[in-house]
N, C-alpha and C positions, 0 to 999 in steps of 0.2 A: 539853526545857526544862520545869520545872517552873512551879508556878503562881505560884509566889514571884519568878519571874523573869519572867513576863509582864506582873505587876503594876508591878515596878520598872520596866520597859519601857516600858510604858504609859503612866506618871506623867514618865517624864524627857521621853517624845515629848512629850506633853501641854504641858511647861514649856517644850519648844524652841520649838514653836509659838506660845504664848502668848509667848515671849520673841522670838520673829520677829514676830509682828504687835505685840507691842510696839515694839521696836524699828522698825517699817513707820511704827507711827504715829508714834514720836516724829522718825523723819527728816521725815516728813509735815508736823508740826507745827513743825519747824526750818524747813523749809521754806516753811511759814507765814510765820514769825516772820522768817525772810530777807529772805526776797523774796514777800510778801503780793498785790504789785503784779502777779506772773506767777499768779494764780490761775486756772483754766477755769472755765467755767460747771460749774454742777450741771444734767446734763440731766434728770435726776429732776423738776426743777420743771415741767419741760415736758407732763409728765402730770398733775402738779397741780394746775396752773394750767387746762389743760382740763376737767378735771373739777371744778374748783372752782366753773366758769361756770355761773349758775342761770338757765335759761330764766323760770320763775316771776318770778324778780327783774325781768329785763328788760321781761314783762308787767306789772308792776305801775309799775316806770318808764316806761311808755310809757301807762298810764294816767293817773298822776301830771302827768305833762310834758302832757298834751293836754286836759288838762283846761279850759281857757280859750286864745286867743290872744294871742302875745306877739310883738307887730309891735313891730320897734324903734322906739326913743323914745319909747315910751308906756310907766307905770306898772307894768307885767306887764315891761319889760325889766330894770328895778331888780329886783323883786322875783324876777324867776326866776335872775338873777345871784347874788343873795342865797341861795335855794336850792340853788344850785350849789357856792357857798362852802360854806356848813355840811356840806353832805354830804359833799363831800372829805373837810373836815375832820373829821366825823365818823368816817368812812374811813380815818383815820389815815395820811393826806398830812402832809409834813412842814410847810409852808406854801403857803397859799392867798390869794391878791392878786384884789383886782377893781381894774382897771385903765379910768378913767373916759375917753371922748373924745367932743368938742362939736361934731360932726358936722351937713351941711347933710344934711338927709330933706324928704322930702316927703306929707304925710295930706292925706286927702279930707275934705269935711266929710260928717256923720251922714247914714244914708240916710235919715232922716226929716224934714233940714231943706229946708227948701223952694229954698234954694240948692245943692241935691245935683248930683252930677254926673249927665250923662244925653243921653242921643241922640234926638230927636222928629222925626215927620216933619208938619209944619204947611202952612197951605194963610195966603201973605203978605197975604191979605184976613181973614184971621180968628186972628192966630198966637197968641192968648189959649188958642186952645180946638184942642192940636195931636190930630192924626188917631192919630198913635201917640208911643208912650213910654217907653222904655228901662226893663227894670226895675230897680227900686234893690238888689235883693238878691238869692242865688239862691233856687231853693225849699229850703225850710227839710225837706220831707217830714215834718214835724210830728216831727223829732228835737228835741229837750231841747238837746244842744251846739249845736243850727245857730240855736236862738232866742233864743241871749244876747245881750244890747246892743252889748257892746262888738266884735262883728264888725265889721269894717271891710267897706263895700261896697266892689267889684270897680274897681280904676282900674290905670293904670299911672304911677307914680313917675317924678316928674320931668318927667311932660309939659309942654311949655304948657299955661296957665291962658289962660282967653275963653269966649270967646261968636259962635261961626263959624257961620255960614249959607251953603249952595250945592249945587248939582246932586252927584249923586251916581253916581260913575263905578266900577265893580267891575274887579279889578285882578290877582284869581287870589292867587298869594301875595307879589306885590308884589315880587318878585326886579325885578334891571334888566334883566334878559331879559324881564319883563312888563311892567315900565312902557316900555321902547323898544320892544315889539310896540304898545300902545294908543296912546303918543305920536308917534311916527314913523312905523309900518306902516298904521293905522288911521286917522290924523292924527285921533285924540281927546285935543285940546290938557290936558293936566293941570293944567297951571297953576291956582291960585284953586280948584281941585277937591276935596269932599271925598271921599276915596279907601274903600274897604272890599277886604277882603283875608283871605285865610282865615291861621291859624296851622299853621306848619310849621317842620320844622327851621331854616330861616333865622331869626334872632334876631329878638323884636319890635324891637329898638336898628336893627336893621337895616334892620327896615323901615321905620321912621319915616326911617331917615337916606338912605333911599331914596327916599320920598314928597317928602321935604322939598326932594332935591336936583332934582327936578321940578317942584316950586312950589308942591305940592301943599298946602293950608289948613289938613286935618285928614285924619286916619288913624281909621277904622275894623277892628280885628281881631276876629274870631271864631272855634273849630272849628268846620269840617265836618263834618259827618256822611258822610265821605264814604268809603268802602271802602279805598281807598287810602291815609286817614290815618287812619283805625283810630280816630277819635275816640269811634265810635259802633257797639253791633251791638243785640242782639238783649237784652243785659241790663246796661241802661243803671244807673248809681246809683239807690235804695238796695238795688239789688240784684245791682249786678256793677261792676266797677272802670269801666265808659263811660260817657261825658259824657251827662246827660240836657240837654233840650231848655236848659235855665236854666245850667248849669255855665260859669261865666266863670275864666277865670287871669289872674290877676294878675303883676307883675312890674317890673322896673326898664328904662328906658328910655338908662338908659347904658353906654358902650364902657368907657371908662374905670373903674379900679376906686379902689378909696380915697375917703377924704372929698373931693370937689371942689374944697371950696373950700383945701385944703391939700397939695395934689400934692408928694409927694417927701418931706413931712414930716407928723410924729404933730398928730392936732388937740387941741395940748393948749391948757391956757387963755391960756401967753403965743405960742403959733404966731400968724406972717404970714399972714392970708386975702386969698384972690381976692375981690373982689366976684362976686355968682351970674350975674350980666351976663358976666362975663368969664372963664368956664370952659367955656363951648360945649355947653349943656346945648338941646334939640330947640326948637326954635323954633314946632313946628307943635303941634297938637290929637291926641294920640292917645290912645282909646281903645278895653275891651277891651267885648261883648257875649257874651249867648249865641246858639247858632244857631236857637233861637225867636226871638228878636229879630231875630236876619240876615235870616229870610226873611219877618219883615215888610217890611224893607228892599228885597231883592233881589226880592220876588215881583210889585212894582211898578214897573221898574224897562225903561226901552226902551231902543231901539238896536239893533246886531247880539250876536246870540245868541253864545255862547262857542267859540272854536275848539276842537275835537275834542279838544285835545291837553292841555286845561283841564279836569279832574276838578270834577265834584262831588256830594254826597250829596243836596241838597235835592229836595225833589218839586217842583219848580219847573223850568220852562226860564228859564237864566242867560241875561241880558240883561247888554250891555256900558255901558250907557249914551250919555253923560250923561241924567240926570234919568229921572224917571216918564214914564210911559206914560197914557193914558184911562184912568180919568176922575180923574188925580192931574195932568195935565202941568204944572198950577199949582204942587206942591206942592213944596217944598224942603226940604233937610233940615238941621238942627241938631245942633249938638256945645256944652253946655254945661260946663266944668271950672273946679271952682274949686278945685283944690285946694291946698295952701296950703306953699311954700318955708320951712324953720321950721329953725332952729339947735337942734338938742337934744343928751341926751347916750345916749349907747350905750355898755356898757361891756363888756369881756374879765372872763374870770376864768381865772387860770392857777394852779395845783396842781402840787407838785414832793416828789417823791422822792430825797434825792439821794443820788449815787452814792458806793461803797462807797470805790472805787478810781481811779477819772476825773470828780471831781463837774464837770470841767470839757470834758467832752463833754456834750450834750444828744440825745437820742430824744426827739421831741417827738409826740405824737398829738393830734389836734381835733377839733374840730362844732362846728359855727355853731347857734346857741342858738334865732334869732329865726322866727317863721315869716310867712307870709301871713297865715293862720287859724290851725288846729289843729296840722295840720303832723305827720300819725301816717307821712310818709312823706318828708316833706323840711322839716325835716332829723331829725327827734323820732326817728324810727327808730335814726336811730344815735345821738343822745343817750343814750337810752335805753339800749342796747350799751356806750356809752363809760363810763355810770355805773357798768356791773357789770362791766368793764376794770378800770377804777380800784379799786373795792371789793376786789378781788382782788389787784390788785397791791398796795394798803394793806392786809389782812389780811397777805399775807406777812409785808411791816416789820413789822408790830406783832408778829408771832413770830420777828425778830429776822434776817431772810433782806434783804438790800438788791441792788438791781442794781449792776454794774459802774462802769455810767455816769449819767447825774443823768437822771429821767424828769420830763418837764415834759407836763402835761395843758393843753389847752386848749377854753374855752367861748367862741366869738368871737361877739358881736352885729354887728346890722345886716350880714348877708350878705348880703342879698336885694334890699336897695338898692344895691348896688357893690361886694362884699366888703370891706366897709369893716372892720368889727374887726380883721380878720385882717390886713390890708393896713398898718394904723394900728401891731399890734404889733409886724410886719417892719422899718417906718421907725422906731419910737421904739427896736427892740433892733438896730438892722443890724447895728453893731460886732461885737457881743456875738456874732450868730446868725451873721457871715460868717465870724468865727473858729472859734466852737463848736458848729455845730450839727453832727451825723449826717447826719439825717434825719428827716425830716416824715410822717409816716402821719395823711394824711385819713379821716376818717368823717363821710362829709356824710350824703347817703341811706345807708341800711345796708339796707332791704329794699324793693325797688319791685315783687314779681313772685315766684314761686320755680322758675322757671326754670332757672336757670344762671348764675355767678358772674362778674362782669366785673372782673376789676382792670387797672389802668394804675400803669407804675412806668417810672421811670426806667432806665436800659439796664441798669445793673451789679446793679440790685436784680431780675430777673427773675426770676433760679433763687432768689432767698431765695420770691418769693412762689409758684413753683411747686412748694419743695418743703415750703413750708407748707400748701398745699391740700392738698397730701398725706396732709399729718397729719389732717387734719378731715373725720369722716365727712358724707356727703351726707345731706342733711336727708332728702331720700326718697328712698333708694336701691335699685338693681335688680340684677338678678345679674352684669351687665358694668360699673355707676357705684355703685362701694362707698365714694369720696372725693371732695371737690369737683374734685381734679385731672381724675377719671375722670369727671366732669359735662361738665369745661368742655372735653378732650378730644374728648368726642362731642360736643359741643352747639356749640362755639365754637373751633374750632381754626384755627390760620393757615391750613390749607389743605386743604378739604373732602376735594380726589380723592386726598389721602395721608392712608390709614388711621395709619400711625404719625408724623403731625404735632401737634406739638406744642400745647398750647392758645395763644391769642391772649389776647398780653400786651401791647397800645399803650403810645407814651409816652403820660405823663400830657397831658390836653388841660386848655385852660383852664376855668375856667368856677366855682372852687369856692374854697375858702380855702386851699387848695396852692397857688394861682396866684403869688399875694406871695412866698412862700420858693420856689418853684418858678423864676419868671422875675425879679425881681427881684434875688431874695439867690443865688439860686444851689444852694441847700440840695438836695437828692435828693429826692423825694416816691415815696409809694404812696400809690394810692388804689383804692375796691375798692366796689361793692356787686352785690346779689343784682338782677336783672332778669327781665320775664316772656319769654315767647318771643317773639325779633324777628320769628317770621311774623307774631304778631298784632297788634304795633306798630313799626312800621318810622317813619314818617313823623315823628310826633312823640313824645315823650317817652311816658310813660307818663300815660296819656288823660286823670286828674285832677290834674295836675300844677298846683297853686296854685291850686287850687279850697278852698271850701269844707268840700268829702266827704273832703277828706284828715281823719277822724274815725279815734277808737278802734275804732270798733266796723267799718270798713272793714280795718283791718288784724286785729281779734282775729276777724272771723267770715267774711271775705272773701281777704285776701291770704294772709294767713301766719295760718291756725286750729293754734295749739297752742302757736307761736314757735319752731318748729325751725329755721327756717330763720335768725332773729334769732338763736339760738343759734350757729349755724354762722359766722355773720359775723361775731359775738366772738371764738370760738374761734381763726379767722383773723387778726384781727388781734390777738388778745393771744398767739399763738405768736411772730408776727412783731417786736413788741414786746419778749418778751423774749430773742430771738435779737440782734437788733441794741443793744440794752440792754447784754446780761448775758455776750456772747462776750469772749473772749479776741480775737481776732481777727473783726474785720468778717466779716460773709457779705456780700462782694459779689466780682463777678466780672467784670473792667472789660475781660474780651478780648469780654462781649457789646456792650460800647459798640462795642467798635471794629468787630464786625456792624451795630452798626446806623448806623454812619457811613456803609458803603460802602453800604446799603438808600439810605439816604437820598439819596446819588447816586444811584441807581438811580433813584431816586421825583424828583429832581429834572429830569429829562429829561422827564416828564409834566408837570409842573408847569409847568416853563416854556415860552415859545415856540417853535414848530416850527422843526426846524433850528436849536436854540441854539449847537450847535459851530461850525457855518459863520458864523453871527450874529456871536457872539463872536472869530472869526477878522478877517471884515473889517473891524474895528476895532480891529488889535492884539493880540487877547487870545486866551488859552487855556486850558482846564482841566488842561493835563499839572500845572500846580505844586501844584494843588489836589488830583489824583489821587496826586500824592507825598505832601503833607504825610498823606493818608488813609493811604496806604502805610507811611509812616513810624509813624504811633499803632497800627496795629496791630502791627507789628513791638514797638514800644516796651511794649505790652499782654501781645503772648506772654511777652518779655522779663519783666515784671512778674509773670508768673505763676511762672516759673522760681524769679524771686528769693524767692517765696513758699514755694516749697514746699521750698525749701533754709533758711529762715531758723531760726535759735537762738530757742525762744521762751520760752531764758530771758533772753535780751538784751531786757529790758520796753521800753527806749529804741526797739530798731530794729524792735519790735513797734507800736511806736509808730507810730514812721514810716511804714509802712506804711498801719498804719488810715487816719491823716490824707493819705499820698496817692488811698488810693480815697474819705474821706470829702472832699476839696476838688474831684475831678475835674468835679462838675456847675459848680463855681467858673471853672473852666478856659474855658469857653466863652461867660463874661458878657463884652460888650464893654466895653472903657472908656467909650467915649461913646455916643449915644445911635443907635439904627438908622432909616436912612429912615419912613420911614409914609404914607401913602396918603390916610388922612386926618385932618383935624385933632382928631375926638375918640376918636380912638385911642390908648391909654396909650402909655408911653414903651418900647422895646424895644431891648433889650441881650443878649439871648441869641441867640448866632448860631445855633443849629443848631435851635432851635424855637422855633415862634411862638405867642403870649399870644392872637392875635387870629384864628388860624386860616389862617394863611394858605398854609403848606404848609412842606417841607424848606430850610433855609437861607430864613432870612424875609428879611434884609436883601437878600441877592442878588434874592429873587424882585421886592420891590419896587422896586429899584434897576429893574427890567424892564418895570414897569409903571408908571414916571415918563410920562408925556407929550410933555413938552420933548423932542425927541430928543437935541440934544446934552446936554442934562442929565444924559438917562437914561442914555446910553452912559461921560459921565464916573461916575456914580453909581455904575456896574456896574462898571468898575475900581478903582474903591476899595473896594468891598464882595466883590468877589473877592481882593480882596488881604485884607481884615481877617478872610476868613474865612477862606483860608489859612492865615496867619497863627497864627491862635487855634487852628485844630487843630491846627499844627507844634507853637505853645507847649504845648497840652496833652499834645501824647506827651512833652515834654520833664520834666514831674510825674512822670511814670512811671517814670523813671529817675534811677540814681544822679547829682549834679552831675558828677562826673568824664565822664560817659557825653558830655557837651554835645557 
């Protein structure tokens, strides 16, 4: 072969090829132009979008954001709402709404007015001139952010307002296992008592509504310093994340979420209101202290000394009371509150992307906007996170890249009072969001610790968010934890004594602005942040939790020094984001629902009373139809999975169908009417297979068992085993084709 002939060779290959990938592209682009509707994700963005995330940026948002505090209904709510809008829209969101609602809140008056709230201990011969006195604010440690005016001092929202005077009885952590050991074992009458109580995982709502339900007049909380709840070691604030002697938390006083006075509906200016008398808001006195101030309390304080089995840190022997001891026995103590029931407005701001090819699906992500104080860890952390989300997901648009389906951002106010914002946008979109939503990805806290990664998701969303940890290298990683999966593998997994166990993935629990679309609407939720090591806080939250010290400079030179860790929690959820977004087909995988149905049996047999089978027997009843209808959803789940992985996906329509059966499945399990409740300021429940309020597996059965009435209870529990039968038979019946019925 001559060279004349190599080169003709050459040049024709050359034109076949170019005429093949020509031809590739134009069927591609027919293809396009077909059927646009069956397009795949571009997984290429998947690396862009990670690498796009600027830790830098995040530091500087989180500076920005905590610059002052912004407690809702105060002047700083407008105005950070307003910062929220521009920046979207800066960001090149399609449009941005602030969305206004006239919400009942509750503020203290100034620490410096002389009607400030405040706890004394006075002698009723001289009460002008009291012995001690609550301090009005924490220590400032001569920081610049902690000496602005506009702090709000230390109370809890929505307490009773007065002027209470009485002996003073210590009560442990005010569980009903405490107050019926002091009231009944002890026969220390509670009634007219003003109560003190350390803070613990049990909610302060709880404990008030536990004081109260004893007679009790007023509620004292404070941390302990006490080993077992980790409030306190060795390097207290401003120089380690522990509660110093002064650190008080703040907090809301209600079960219920939403505005009050507007249950079930948006507080807009023509809504029907409750009067505040008639929404079941604490009847008694509570407030919070530091544990310097507790053990002026406690350290004078008589009666029998604390049973063994009652922890605490003070250098004091815990006396049970009532009242002081020599040379106080005169002395009684006071709870002043005046703080003040007050109608204001709190506003949302929502931000939208919309979608390329289903503008009428939503992936919705949020943070609650408002804080206590500063707020550099609840919730500003992931504010912070969420801004350089969005930044990133608007650069794209603006170089002309759009997701699948329509992205809605959210900035919700007044959380911290009742998830109110969030709550308010659930009721005024329900229609809207029980038809079209996805999925809900919360970003409340995004870094408390750098520890190890906790998310909670919904059953069929697990493997989306474990094989997104996947994706995300671990902020400080070792030669066996090179991804957050391989963190929360060793650090956090379902089950310590199996090495090859998977990490622990909970359903979502209540408590954040997932709650509303979570129990309410129905909608799917994740939620996710970074936590320190539970050896060193097990007890309560993480130790400055609505303090104060939630400062910048606690998170840029103490928690997270550099933001890698903030980086990593972006990372995570803006992979997640745009999987659920921008897929062709959902990443969900509803044969783990039907795992965790059968757990859930499982886990209901602890939960409820001993020998529930035989219980249930002698009154008729029994688990067999309930252990069908579970038998049946997973059947109908494997089923589901078959039909997946057989389907045409150029058929967009039964592509369709699909999505919307795994996106309506958490729909499947809302009751029509409303479920038992235990008690009266407990929001309304509708989701049979998880409860809002804590209460365990199958909530309406559990309470139907914990009625009192006995024939009540026993008809209660027939109906609620029936509804809940029921709702899981009907939901495997989503699974399947209608012919299948």
């Amino acid at each position: 072969m001559n060279r004349r002939q190599v080169v003709v060779i050459a040049v024709v290959a050359v034109v076949v090829v170019l005429g093949i990938g020509i031809g590739i592209g134009v069927l591609i682009e027919r293809e396009r132009a077909v059927n646009p509707e069956a397009r795949q994700a571009d997984e290429a963005m998947s690396d862009r979008i990670m690498n796009e995330i600027n830790l830098d940026n995040i530091r500087t948002n989180l500076k920005t954001l905590t610059a002052k505090p912004h407690v809702a209904g105060t002047a700083a709510d407008l105005s950070g709402a307003e910062f929220i809008q521009q920046t979207w829209l800066d960001q090149g969101l399609d449009i941005v709404n602030i969305l206004p609602y006239n919400v009942l809140l509750q503020h203290p008056p100034p620490p410096t007015s002389p009607d400030r709230n405040k706890v004394e201990i006075y002698n009723p011969s001289d009460p002008s001139n009291p012995l001690f006195v609550s301090a009005a604010l924490e220590d400032a440690f001569g920081e610049e952010d902690l000496l602005q005016d506009d702090i709000m001092p230390p109370y809890f929202a929505y307490s009773a307002a007065g002027d209470i005077h009485g002996d003073l009885v210590y009560v442990n952590y005010c569980s009903m296992n405490d107050l019926e050991y002091v009231n009944n074992t002890l026969g220390i009458i509670l009634q007219d008592k003003i109560l003190i109580a350390k803070f613990s995982r049990l909610g302060r709502a709880k404990k008030a509504y536990n004081a109260e339900y004893y007679g009790a007049k007023g509620l004292i909380i404070y941390p302990d310093p006490d080993p077992e709840d980790h409030y306190f070691n060795e390097k207290p604030y401003p120089d380690g994340i522990f509660m110093p002697s002064s650190g008080t938390s703040r907090g809301s006083l209600l079960i219920k979420t939403g505005d009050p006075l507007t249950p079930g509906y948006p507080a807009k200016e023509y809504a029907y209101r409750l009067k505040p008398e008639e929404v079941g808001l604490p009847k008694i006195l509570v407030y919070p202290i530091g544990f310097g101030d507790a053990e002026q309390l406690l350290s004078k304080m008589k009666g029998k000394e604390k049973p063994t089995w009652w922890s605490g840190g003070l250098n004091i022997t815990y006396k049970i009371g009532p009242g002081f001891a020599a040379p106080y026995n005169n002395f009684r103590v006071r709870i002043l509150i005046n703080s003040k029931l007050i109608r204001k407005w709190t506003y949302n701001v929502v931000g939208y992307i919309r979608g390329e090819v289903e503008p009428d699906r939503y992936v919705l992500i949020g943070n609650h906007r408002d804080s206590w104080v500063l707020g550099s860890v609840d919730a500003k952390s992931g504010t912070a996170c969420l801004l350089e989300i969005s930044r990133v997901f608007g650069k794209l648009k603006k170089e002309g890249w759009r997701p699948r389906r329509t992205l809605i951002f959210g900035s919700w106010g007044a959380e911290e009072f009742a998830i109110i914002g969030s709550t308010e946008y659930t009721e005024e979109f329900y229609m809207n969001l029980v038809e079209r939503a996805v999925v809900y990805l919360n970003l409340d806290i995004a870094v408390a610790g750098d520890y190890v990664l906790m998310p909670s998701a919904s059953p069929h969303l697990v493997e989306l968010v474990l094989e997104a940890s996947k994706k995300v290298p671990d902020p400080r990683p070792s030669t066996s934890r090179k991804t957050l999966y391989d963190t929360m593998k060793a650090r956090n997994p379902e089950n310590y004594s199996n090495p090859e166990s998977l990490p622990y993935v909970p359903m979502v629990s209540p408590g954040s602005d997932h709650q509303a679309f979570m129990y309410d609407v129905g909608v799917s939720c994740i939620s996710a942040f970074y936590f320190m090591n539970f050896n060193e806080v097990w007890q309560s939250f993480y130790p400055l939790y609505h303090t104060s010290y939630e400062t910048f400079r606690l998170m840029d030179e103490i928690i997270d020094p550099g933001f890698k860790t903030h980086l990593a929690v972006a990372q995570f959820f803006a992979e997640m984001l745009r999987r659920l977004s921008d897929e062709y087909i959902l990443p969900m995988n509803v044969e783990l629902y039907a795992d965790y149905i059968h757990s859930q049996l499982q886990q209901f047999a602890y939960y409820s009373p001993p020998n529930i089978t035989e219980k249930l027997a002698d009154h008729g009843m029994t688990l067999d139809f309930l252990q069908d209808a579970i038998s049946n959803f997973s059947s109908a789940a494997a089923h589901f999975r078959d039909s997946l992985a057989k389907i045409d996906k150029a058929k967009v329509l039964d592509v369709r169908r699909i999505n919307d059966q795994m996106m309506l499945l958490d729909r499947a399990f809302m009751n029509r009417e409303e479920l038992p409740r235990l008690k009266d300021r407990q929001g309304i429940q509708r989701n049979v297979l998880f409860s809002s309020i804590g209460l365990g597996p199958f909530p309406g059965l559990l309470a139907a068992l914990q009625l009192k009435d006995e024939e009540q209870r026993w008809r209660s529990v027939e109906k609620q085993l029936a509804v809940l039968t029921n709702s899981i038979q009907s939901a495997a019946t989503t699974l399947v084709d209608v012919t299948s019925w």
